[in-house]
Residue, then its C-alpha position, 0 to 999 in steps of 0.5 A: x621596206x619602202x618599195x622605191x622606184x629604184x628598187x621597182x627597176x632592181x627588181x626587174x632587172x633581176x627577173x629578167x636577168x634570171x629569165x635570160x640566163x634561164x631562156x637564151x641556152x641553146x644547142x651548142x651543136x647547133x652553128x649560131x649565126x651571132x654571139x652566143x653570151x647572156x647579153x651578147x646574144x641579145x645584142x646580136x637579136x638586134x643586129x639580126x632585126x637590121x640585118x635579117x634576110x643578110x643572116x639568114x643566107x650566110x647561115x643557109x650558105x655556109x651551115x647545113x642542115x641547120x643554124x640559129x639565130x639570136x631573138x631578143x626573146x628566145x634562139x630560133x632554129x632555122x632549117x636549110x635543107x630539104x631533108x629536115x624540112x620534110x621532117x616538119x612537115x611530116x610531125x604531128x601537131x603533139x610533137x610539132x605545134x604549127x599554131x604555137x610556133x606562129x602564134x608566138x612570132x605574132x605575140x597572139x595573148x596581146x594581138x588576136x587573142x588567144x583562141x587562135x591558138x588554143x582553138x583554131x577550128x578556123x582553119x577547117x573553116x578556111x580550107x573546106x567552107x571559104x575553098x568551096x565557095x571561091x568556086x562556087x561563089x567565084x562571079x561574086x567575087x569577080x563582081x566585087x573585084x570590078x565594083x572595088x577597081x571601080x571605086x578605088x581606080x576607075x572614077x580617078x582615071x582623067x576622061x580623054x586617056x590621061x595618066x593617073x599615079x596612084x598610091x600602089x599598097x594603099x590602093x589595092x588594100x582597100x580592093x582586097x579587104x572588099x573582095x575577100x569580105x564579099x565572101x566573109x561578111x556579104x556585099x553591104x558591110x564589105x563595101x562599108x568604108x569604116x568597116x572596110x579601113x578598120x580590117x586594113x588598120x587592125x591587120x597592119x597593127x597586129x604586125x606592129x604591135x607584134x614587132x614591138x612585144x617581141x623585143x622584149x623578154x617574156x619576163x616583161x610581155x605582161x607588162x608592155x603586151x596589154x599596153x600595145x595591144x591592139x585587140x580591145x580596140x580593134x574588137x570593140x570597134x567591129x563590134x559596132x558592125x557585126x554584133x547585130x548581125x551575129x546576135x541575129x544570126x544566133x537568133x534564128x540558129x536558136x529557135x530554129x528559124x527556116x530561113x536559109x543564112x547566107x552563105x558566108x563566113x559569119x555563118x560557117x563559124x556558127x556552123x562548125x564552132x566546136x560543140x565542147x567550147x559553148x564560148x566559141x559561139x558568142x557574140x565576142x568569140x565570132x567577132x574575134x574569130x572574124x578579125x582573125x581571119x581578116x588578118x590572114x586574108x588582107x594583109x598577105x593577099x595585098x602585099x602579094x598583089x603589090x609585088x606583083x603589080x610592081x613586076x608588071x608594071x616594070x616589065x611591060x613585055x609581059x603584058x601582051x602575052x597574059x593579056x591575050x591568055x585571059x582573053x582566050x579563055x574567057x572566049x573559050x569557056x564563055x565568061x569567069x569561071x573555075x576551068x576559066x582560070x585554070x587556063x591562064x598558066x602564065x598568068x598562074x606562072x607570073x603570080x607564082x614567080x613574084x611570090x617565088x621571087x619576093x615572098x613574104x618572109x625570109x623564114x616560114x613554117x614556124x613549130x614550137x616543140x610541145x613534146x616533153x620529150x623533145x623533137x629528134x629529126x632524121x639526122x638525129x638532131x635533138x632539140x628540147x621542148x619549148x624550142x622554136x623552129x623554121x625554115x629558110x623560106x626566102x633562101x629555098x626560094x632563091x637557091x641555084x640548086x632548086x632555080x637557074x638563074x634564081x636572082x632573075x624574075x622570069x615570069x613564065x618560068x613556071x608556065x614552062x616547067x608545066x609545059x614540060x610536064x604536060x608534054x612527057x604525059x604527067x598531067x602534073x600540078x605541081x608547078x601552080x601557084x596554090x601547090x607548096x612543094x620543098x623548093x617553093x615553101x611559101x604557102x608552107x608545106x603538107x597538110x599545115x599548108x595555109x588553108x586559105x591559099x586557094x581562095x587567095x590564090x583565085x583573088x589574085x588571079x582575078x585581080x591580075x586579069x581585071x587590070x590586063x583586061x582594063x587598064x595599062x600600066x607604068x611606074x613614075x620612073x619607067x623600067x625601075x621596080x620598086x624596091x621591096x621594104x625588109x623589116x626583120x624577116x618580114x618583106x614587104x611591098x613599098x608603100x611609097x611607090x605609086x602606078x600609073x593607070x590609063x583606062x586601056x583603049x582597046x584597038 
């Protein structure tokens, strides 16, 4: 029989026919926030896209403490209230599988490979290695900081005091990708301009070619996943940059040379790749694994700054009194330094409350049930395996129950919550930027809690305090915050919205 088109197109629909009759059953205990038919739920998945953060209130607000919404891939079930969020936190990876569940929102087979999920030891590199260095090696940091607000902000400003708009996310990607690849890869290759714009652009594909593979059913994820991928190209591309320098690396770990590597990400790799998977220690492994964590570290950090410096910007009451705070401790503790940004709790407390306030996404803490058995929450919920699991992050956040006055951004809403704290003997540090807690998720919960928030944590602080310390600020239509970009549960910083800057005259 001749293999026509036709027949090609039958053929698939046929398989993806049986994948969605297959696939899209759910828990019919469980309240759907859409229709629920073969092809209706798939409909609904894309309405869900147009409309994600407006869903997945509704669903919170009228459904506890569980609901589900419609992917075009699969049902995801969405958490909404603290009792079953707990029980996430609480399940072991066998049962509940963190890197399976975020793996598959990122389609990571076509995006970053494999290894992120079948073997993430970056995790333990991020949270001992990178967590340790951003105290000890916090001046390199600062001095990157003030080297890349130089290049990207300072040799733009007009001489004389005059006004410059400047393209906000565009900008201050370019400053994070420099600061956090001080640590990861040393000052000459973070301050390369095409290494530098490579691990913005791959950190921005990963999202867009994830948004792409995901529409379609896993039937056809073999078939469009190679097509959009963004890592062949990616990965060959910083080959260019970093195979030497691993090669010598490699090198000198193998005839046991005395010289002592830097301190930095290239190395820890090496250090603490897994002796049972020689391949983790190849020249193609460590590339990947570094564009891996890039991703991690860029394109969250930036996107939170942006926020951040939007409410700033709108809102300049609050100026003064952080500006003072850094100046304080600074003259306290004599220079930058751990217990000198441990100081500035309104700073924390405004970082903190924008993140609070804008987040990331209306959804974190994704699972994936591997049990053959499935999951049982506490409620006696059961879901089978190979389900998907969340939480309603964006939601939690803005809860009257968890927030007074959940819809206002009050920048020093935390820094009050510490002084509480502090005044009844506690001692907390409950209520800092880098400590998750059930009514604050969006670092995620528990020992699954992003490993790399306090390196992030500390970037952001010194970011903020550069700009306090050299510059003020505005937007081009005064007291209008831009309005952040949803697609899907993603929230993003706008990416039209220019700043203002002025370099600052100190009086």
């Amino acid at each position: 029989m001749e293999f026509t088109p036709s027949l090609l197109a039958l053929s698939i629909s046929l398989v993806v026919f049986i994948w969605l009759k297959k696939n899209r059953k759910a828990h019919a205990a469980v309240p759907a926030m859409g229709p629920e038919g073969i092809f209706s739920s798939y409909l609904g998945a894309l309405e869900y896209l147009k409309n994600a953060p407006k869903i997945i209130q509704k669903g919170y607000n009228q459904h506890k403490p569980m609901f589900r919404v419609p992917y075009p891939d699969k049902w995801m079930y969405v958490l909404s209230s603290a009792r079953l969020i707990a029980d996430l936190r609480k399940a072991p990876e066998h049962e509940l599988s963190p890197a399976h569940g975020f793996g598959a929102t990122l389609a990571v087979k076509y995006t970053l490979g494999m290894r992120f999920v079948e073997t993430p030891y970056h995790e333990m590199v991020v949270r001992r290695e990178l967590t340790r260095s951003s105290n000890e090696r916090l001046l390199d940091v600062w001095d990157e900081v003030v080297c890349a607000f130089g290049d990207e902000v300072g040799v733009k400003l007009i001489a004389g005091g005059g006004w410059v708009a400047l393209p906000a996310l565009e900008t201050v990607l370019r400053i994070v990708s420099r600061t956090s690849n001080r640590l990861f890869v040393g000052v000459e290759l973070c301050r390369n301009a095409d290494y530098r714009d490579l691990t913005i652009e791959y950190a921005e594909n990963v999202i867009k070619r994830a948004r792409i593979i995901n529409l379609f059913p896993d039937a056809l994820k073999p078939i469009v996943g190679p097509l959009v991928s963004p890592l062949r190209r990616g990965t060959s591309r910083a080959s260019k940059h970093l195979a030497p320098i691993i090669e010598e690396r490699l090198r000198k770990e193998e005839t046991h040379d005395e010289d002592v590597d830097p301190n930095d990400l290239i190395s820890w790799l090496i250090t603490h790749a897994p002796a049972d998977s020689p391949e983790e220690k190849t020249i193609p492994a460590l590339i990947q694994r570094i564009m891996q964590i890039n991703f991690l570290a860029v394109h969250t950090t930036a996107n939170s700054f942006t926020q951040a410096l939007y409410h700033l910007a709108a809102e300049p009451r609050y100026v003064a009194p952080l500006r003072e705070e850094v100046e304080a401790a600074l003259s306290q503790e004599n220079g930058w330094s751990k217990a000198t940004l441990g100081r500035c709790c309104k700073l924390d407390s405004f970082l903190r409350e924008s993140q609070r306030f804008n987040g990331v996404s209306a959804i974190n803490m994704h699972r994936k049930v591997l049990s053959p058995s499935g999951f049982t929450f506490s409620d006696g919920t059961h879901l089978p395996m190979g389900t998907y699991i969340t939480a309603a992050t964006y939601a939690t956040h803005h809860d009257e129950g968890n927030y007074q006055d959940a819809e206002k951004f009050d920048g020093f809403r935390f820094a009050r919550m510490r002084e509480a704290e502090e005044s009844e003997g506690s001692g907390s540090s409950k209520y800092q930027m880098s400590t998750p807690d059930p009514a604050f998720l969006a670092f995620g919960l528990g020992k699954h809690a992003c490993p790399g928030r306090f390196f992030a944590v500390t970037e952001l602080k010194l970011m903020l305090a550069y700009i306090l310390l050299q510059y003020d600020i505005r937007l081009e239509e005064e007291g209008v915050r831009p309005p952040s970009e949803w697609f899907g549960t993603t929230c993003g910083a706008n990416r039209s919205a220019k700043v203002l800057f002025r370099k600052r005259f100190e009086t």
